[in-house]
N, CA and C of each residue as an Amber inpcrd file, in Angstrom:
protein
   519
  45.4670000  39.3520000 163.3330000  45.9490000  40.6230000 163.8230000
  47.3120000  40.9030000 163.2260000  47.3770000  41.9140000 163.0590000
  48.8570000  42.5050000 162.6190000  49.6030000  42.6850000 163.4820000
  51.1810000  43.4980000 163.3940000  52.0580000  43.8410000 164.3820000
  51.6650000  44.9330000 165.0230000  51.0210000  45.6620000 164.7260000
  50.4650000  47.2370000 165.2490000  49.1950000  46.5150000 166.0380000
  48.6570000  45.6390000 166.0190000  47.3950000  45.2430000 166.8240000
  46.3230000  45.1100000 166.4870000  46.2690000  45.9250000 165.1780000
  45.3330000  45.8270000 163.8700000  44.6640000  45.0330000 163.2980000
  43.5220000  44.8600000 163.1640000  43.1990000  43.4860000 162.0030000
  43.4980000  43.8840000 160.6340000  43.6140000  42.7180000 160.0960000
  44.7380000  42.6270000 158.9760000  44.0060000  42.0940000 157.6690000
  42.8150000  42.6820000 156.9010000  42.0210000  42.3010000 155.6170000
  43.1350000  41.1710000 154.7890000  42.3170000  40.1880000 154.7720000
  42.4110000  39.3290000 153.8310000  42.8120000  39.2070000 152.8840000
  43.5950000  39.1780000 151.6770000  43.7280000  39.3540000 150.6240000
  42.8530000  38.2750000 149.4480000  41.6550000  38.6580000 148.7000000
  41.2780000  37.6040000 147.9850000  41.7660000  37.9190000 146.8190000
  40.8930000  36.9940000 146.3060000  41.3400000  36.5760000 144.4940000
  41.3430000  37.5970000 144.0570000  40.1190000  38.5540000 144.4750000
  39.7030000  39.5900000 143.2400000  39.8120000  40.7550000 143.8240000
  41.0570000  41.1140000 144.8450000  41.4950000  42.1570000 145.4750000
  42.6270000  43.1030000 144.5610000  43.3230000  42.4590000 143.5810000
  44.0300000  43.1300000 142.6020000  44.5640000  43.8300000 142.5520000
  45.2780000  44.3700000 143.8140000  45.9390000  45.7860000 144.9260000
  45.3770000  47.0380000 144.2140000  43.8130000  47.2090000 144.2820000
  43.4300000  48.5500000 143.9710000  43.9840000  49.4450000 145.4340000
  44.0350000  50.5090000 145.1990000  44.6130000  51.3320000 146.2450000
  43.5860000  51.5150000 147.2250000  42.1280000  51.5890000 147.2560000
  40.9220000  51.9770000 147.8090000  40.4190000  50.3250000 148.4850000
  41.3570000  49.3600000 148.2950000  40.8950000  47.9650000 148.8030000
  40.0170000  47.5660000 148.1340000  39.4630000  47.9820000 146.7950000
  38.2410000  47.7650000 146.3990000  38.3980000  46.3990000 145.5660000
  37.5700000  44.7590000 145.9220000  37.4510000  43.9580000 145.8670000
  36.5820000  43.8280000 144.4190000  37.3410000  43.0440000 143.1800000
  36.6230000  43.0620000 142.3220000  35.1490000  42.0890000 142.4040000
  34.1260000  42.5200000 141.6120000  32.9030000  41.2510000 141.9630000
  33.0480000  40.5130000 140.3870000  32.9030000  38.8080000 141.4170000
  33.1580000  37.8190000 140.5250000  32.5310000  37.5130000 139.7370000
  30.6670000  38.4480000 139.5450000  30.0580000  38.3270000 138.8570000
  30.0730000  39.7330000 137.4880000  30.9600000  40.3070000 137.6310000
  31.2600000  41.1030000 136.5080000  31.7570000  40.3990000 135.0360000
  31.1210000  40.6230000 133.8600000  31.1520000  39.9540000 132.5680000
  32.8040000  40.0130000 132.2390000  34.0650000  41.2340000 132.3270000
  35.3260000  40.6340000 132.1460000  35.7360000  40.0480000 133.1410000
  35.3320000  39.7910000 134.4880000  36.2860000  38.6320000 135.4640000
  35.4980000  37.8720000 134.9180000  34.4340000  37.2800000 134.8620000
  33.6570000  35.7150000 134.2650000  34.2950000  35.4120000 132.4740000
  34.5680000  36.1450000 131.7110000  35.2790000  35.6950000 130.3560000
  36.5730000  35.2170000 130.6720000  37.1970000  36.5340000 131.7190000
  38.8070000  36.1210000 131.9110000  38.8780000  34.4280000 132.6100000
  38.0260000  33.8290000 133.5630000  38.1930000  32.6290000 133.3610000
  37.6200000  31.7510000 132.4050000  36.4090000  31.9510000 131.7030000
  36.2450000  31.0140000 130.6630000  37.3170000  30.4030000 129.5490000
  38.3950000  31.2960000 129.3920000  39.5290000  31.0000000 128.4940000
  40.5090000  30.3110000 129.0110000  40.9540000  29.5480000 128.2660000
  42.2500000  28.5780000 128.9380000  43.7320000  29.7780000 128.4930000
  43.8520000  30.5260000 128.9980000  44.7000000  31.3620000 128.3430000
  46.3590000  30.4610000 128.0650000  47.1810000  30.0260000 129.6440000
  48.2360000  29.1640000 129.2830000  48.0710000  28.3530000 127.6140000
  46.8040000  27.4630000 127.3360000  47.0680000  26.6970000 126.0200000
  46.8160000  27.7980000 125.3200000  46.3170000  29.0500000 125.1020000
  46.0670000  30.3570000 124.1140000  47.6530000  30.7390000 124.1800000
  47.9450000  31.2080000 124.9410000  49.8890000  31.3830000 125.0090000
  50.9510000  30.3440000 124.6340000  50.8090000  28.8690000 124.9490000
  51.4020000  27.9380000 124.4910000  51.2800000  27.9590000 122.5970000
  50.0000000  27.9410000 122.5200000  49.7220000  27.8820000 120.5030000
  50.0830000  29.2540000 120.1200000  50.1540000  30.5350000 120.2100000
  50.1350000  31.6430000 119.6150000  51.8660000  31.8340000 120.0490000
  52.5750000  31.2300000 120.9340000  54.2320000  32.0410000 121.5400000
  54.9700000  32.0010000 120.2620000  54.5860000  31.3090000 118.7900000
  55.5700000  31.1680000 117.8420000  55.3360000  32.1940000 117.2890000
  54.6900000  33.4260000 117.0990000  54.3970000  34.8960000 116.6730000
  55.1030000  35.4310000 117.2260000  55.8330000  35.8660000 118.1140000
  56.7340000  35.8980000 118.8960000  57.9150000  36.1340000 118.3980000
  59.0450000  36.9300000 117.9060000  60.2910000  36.7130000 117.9590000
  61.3170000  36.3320000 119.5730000  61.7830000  35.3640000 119.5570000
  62.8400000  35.2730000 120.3580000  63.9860000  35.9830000 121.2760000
  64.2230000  36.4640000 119.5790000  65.6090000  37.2190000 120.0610000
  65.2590000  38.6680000 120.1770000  64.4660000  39.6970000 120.4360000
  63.7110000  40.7920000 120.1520000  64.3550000  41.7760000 121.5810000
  65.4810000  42.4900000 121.5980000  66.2220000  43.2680000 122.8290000
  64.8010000  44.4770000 123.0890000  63.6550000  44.5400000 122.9850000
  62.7650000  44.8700000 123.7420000  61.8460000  44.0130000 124.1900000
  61.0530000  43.9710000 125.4620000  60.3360000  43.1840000 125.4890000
  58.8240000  43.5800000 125.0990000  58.3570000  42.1230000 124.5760000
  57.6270000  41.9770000 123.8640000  55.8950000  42.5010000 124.8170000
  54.8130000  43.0520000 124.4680000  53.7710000  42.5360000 125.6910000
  53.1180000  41.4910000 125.7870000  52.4260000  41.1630000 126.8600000
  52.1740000  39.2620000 126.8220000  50.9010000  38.8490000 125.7070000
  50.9080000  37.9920000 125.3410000  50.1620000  37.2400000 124.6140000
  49.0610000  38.0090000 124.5710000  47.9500000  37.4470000 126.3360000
  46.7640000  37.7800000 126.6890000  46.5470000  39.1520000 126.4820000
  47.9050000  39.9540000 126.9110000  47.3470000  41.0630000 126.5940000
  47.0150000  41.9520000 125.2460000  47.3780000  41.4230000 124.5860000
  47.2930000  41.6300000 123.1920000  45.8170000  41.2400000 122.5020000
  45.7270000  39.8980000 123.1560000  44.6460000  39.4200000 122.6050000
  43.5990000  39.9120000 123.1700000  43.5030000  40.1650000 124.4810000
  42.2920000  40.6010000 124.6140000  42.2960000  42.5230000 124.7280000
  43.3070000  42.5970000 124.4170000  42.8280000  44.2850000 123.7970000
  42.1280000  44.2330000 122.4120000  42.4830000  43.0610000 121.7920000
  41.8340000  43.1080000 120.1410000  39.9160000  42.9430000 120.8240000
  39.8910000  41.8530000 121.7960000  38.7540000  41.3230000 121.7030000
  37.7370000  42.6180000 122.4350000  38.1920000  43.4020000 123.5180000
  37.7750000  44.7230000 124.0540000  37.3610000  45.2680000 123.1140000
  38.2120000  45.7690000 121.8760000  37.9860000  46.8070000 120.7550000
  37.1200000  46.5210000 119.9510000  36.7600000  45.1690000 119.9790000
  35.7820000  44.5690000 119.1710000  33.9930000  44.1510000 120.0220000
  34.3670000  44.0920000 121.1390000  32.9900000  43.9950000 121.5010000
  32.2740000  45.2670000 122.1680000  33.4420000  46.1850000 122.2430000
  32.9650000  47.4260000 122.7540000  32.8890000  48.7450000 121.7500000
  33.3030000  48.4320000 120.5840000  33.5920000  48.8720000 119.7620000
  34.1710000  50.0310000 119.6420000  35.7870000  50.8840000 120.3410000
  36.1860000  51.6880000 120.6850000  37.5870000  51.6680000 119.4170000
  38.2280000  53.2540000 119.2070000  38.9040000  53.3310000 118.6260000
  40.3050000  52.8760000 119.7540000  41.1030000  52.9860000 119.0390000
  42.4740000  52.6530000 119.8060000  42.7530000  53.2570000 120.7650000
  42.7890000  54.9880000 120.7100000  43.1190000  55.8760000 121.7830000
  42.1380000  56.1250000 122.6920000  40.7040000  55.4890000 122.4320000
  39.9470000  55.1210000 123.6220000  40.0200000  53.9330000 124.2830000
  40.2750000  53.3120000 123.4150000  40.7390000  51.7360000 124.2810000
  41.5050000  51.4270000 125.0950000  43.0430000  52.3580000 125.1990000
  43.9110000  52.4660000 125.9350000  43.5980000  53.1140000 127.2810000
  43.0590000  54.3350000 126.5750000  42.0780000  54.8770000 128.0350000
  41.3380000  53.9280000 128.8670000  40.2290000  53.5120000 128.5150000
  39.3230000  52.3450000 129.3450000  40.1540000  51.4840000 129.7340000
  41.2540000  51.0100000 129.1340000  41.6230000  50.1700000 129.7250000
  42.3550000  50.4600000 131.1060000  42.8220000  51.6320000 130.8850000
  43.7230000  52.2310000 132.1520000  42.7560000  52.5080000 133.3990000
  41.9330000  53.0110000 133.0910000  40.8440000  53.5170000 133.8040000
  40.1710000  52.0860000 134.3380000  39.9370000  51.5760000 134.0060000
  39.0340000  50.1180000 134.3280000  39.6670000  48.8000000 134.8190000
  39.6250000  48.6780000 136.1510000  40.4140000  47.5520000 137.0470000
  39.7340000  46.3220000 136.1730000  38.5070000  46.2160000 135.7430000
  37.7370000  44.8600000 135.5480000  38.4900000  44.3390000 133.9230000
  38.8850000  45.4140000 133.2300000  39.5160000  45.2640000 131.7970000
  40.7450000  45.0100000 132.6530000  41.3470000  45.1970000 133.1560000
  42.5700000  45.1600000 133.1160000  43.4360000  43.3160000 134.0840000
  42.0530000  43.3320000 134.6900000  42.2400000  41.7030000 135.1760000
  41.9440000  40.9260000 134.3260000  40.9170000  41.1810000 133.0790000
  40.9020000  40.9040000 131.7690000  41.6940000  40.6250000 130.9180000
  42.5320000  41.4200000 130.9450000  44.2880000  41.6790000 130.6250000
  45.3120000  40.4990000 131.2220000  44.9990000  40.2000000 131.7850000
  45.8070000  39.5450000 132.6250000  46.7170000  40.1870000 133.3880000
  46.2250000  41.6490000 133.8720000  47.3380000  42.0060000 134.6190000
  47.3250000  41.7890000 136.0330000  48.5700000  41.7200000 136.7200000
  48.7330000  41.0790000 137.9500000  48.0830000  42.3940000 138.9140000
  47.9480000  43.3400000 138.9850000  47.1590000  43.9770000 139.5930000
  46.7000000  45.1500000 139.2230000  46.2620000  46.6190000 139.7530000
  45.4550000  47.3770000 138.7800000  46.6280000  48.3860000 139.1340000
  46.8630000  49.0160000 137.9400000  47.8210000  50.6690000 137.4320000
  46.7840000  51.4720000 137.0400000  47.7740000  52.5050000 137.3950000
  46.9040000  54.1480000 136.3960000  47.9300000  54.1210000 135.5390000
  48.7440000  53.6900000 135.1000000  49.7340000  54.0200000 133.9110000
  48.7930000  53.1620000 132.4090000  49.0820000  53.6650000 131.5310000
  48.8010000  53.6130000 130.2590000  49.3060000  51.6060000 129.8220000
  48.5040000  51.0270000 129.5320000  49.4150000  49.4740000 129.5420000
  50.3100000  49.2280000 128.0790000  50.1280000  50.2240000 126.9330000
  50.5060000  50.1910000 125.5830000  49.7460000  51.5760000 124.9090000
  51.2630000  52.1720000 123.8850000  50.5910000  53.1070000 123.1410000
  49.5820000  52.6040000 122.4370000  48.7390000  53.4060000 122.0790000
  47.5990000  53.3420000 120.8640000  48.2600000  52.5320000 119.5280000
  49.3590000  52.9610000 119.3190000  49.5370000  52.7970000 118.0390000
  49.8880000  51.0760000 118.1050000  50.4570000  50.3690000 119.3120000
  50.5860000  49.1990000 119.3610000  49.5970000  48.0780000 118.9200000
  48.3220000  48.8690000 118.7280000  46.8610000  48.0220000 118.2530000
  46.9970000  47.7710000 116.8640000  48.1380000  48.4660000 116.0870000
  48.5800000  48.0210000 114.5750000  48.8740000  46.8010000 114.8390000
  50.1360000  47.1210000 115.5430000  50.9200000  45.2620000 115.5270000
  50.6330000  44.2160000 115.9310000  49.2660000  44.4760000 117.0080000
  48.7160000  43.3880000 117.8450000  47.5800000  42.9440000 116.3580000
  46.8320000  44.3080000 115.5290000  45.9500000  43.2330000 114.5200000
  46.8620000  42.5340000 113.3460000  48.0330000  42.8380000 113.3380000
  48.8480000  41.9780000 112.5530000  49.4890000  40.6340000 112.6380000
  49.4550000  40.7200000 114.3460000  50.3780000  39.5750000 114.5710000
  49.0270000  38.8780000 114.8330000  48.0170000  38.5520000 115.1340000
  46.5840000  38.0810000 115.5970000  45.2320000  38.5600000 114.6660000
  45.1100000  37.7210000 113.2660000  44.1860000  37.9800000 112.8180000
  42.4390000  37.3420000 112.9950000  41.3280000  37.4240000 112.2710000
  40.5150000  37.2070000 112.7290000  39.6500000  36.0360000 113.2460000
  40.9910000  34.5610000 112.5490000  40.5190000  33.9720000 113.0690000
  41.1980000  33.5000000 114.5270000  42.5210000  33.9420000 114.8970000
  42.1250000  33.7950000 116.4920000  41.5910000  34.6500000 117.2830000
  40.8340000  35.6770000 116.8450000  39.4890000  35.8020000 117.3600000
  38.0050000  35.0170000 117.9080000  38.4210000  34.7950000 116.5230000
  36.8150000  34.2650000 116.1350000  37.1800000  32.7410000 117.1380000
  38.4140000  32.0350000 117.5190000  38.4330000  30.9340000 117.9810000
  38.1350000  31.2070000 119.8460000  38.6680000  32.8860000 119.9280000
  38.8880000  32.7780000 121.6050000  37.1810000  33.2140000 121.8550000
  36.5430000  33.9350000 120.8430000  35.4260000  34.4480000 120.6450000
  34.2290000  33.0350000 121.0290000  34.7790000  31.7640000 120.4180000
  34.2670000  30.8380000 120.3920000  34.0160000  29.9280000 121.5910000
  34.8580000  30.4120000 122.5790000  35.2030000  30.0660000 123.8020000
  34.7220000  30.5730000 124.7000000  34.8180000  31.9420000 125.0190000
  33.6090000  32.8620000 125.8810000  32.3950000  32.9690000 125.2530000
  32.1380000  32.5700000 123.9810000  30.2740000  33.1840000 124.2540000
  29.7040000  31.5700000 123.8350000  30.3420000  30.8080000 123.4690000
  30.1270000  29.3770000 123.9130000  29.1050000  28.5520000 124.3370000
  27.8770000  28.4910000 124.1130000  26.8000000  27.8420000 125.5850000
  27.8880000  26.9510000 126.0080000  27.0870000  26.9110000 127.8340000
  27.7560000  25.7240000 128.1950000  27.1190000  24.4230000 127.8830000
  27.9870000  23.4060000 127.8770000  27.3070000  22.2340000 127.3530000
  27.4100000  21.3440000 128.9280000  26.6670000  20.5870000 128.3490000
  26.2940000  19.3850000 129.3440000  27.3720000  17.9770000 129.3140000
  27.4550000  17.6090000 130.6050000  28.5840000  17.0120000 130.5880000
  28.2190000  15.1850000 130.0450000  26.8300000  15.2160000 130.1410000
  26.4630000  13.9540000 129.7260000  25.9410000  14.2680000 128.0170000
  26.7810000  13.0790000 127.2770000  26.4700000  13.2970000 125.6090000
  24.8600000  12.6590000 125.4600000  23.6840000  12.6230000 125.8200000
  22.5980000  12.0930000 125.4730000  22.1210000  13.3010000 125.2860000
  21.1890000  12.9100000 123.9130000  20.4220000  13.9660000 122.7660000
  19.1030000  12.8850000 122.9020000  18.4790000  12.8270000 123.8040000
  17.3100000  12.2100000 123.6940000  16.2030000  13.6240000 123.0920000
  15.0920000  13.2260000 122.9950000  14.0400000  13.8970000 122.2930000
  13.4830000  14.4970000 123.1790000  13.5660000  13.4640000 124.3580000
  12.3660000  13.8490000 125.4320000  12.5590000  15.2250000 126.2910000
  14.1920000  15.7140000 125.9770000  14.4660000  16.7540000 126.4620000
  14.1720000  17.9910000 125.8520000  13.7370000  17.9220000 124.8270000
  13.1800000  19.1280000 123.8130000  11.3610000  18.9880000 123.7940000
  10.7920000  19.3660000 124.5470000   9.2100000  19.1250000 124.5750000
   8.8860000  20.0860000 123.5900000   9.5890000  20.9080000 123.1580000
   9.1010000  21.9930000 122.0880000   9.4650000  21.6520000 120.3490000
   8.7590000  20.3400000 119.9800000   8.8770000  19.5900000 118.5890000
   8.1880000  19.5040000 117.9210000   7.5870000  19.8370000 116.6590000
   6.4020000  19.4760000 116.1200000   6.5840000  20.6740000 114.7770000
   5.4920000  20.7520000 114.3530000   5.0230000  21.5220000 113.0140000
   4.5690000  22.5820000 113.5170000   4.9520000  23.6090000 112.9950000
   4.9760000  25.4750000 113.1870000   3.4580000  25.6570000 112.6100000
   2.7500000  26.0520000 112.5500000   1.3410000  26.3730000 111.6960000
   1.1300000  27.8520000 111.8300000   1.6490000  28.7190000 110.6560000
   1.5520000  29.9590000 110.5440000  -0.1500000  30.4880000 110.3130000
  -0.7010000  31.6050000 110.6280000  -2.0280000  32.0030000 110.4960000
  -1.5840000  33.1610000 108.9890000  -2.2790000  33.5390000 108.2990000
  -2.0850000  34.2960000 107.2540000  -2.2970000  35.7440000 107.5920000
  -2.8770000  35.5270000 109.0730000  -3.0340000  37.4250000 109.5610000
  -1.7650000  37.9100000 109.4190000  -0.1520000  37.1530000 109.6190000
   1.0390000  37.8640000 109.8290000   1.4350000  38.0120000 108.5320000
   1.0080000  37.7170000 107.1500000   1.2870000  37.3140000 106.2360000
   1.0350000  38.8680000 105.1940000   1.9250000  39.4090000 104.6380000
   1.7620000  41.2040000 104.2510000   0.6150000  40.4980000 103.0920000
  -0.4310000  41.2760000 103.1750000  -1.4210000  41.7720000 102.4100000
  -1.4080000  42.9810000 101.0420000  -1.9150000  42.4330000 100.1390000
  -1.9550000  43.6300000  98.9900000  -2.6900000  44.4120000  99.4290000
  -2.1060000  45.6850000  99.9960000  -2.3340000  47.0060000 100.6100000
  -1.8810000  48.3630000  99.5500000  -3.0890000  48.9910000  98.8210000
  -2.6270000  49.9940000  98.2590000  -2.5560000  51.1580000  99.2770000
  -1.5260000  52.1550000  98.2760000  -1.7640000  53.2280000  99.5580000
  -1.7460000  54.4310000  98.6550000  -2.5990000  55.4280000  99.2730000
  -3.0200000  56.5500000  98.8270000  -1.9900000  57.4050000  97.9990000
  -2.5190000  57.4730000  96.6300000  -2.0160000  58.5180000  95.7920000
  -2.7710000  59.5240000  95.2370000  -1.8660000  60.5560000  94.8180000
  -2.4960000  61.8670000  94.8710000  -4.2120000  61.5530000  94.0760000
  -4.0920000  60.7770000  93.0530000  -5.5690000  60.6600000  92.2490000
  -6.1270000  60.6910000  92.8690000  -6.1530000  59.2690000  94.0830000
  -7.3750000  58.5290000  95.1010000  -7.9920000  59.5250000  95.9330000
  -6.7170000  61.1440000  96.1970000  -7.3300000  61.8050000  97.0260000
  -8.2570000  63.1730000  96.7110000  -8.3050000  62.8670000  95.2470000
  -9.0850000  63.8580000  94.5860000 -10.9430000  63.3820000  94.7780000
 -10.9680000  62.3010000  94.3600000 -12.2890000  61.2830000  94.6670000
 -13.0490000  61.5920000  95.6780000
């Protein structure tokens, strides 16, 4: 109960202070990527891109990176990307942001400096990480776990056939 007498909602994980209380679901594809990534060791290896001494501040790592990875699996230009992203609580916990805004998170044009400072292969490495199978925690590659082994035996019905096809002569005949 609250001080007014009120019951007093919970705050969970995936509450993200939307204004409408609206509770993100944990089965949505950017909250399930945003934890597959170890982001801290993604920020620890990438902070030397980074200038130091830089009297503006810089935007964070994650967010950089995964605006590249948004633009790339959704395949949106920049000044739509910024949009969705503003618009979309689930991108934006994606983001790593601490909770959801209607403000704009970076101009458009900032998607220059983010593909400069982050080229394709730390992509292709964080890329490697979310779509990933999961593996099994025991290393045995026995056989017996693959019952589907043996010799393929193709039939020649799937196999293209010398098929002529009608030209003007044939249709004089």
């Amino acid at each position: 109960m609250g001080r007014s007498g009120c019951i007093v909602k919970k705050r969970t994980l995936y509450y993200f202070g939307h204004m409408a209380g609206m509770e993100l679901n944990p089965e949505n594809r950017w909250v399930k990527m945003a934890q597959k990534v170890d982001w801290e060791k993604i920020e620890d290896k990438y902070l030397g891109l980074y200038c130091a001494n830089n009297k503006t501040p810089a935007k964070p790592i994650r967010l950089a990176i995964c605006a590249l990875l948004i633009s790339s699996i959704e395949g949106l230009p920049d000044e739509r990307l910024v949009l969705h992203i503003q618009k979309n609580p689930y991108m934006q916990y994606f983001c790593g942001m601490k909770k959801y805004t209607r403000e704009m998170p970076f101009t458009p044009s900032l998607m220059v400096t983010f593909r400069k400072r982050f080229d394709a292969n730390v992509l292709r490495e964080i890329n490697e990480m979310l779509f990933a199978p999961e593996r099994a925690d025991d290393d045995s590659n026995d056989d017996d776990d693959h019952p589907n082994r043996g010799i393929l035996i193709m039939d020649a019905i799937c196999a293209p056939a010398n098929i002529t096809y009608p030209q003007y002569i044939k249709l004089c005949d």
